[in-house]
C-alpha positions as CSV (number, residue, x, y, z in Angstrom):
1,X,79.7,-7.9,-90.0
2,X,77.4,-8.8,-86.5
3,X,78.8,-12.5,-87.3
4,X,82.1,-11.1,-86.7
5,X,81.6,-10.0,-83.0
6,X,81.5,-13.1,-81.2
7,X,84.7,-14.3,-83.1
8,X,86.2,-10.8,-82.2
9,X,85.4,-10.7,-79.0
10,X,86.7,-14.4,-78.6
11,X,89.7,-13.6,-80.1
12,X,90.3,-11.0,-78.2
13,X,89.3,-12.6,-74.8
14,X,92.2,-15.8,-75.9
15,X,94.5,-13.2,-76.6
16,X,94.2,-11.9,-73.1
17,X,94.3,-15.4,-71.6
18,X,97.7,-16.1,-73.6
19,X,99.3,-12.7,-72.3
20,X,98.2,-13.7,-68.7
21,X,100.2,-16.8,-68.9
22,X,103.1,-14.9,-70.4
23,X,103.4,-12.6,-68.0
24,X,103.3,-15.5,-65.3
25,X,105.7,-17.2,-67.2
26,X,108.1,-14.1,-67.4
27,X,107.4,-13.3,-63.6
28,X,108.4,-16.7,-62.8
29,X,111.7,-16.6,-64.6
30,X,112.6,-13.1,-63.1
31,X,111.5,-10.4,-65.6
32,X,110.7,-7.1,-63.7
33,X,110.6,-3.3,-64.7
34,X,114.4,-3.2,-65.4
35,X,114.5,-6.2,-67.8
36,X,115.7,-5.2,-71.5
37,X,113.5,-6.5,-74.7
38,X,115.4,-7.4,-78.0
39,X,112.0,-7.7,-79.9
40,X,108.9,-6.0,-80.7
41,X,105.7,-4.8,-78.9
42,X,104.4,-8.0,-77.6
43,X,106.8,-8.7,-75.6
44,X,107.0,-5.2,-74.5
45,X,103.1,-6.0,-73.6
46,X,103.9,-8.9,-71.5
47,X,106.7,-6.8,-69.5
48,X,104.0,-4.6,-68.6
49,X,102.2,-7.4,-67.3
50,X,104.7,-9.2,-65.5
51,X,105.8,-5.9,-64.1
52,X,105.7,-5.5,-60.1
53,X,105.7,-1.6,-60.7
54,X,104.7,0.8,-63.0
55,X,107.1,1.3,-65.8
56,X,107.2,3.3,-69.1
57,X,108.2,1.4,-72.4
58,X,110.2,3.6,-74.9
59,X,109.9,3.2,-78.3
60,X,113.0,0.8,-78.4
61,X,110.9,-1.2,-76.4
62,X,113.5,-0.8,-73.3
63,X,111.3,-1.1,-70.1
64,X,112.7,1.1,-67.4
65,X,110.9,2.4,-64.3
């Protein structure tokens, strides 16, 4: 299980590059708290990122401020 860790932890640490350069990505083509997602919660997670201001994502994943 302690072998797992630094795989874990490197996992988790690409994930978080990966969602970084999502949210640039969707910043750069426009998304912002009013944008509306047709697909599940990781792109609801990179709306959040990309967002200029707080929002609140509702379970149909519609982001709205």
């Amino acid at each position: 299980m302690l072998a797992s860790v630094p795989f874990d932890r490197e996992l988790k640490e690409k994930g978080e590059r990966v969602l970084e350069k999502a949210a640039t990505l969707a910043r750069d083509k426009g998304v912002n708290c009013r944008t509306l997602l047709r697909t599940g919660s990781v792109a609801g997670n990179i709306v959040m990122a990309a967002a200029p201001c707080p929002v609140l994502v509702m379970k149909d994943t519609t982001c709205i401020i």
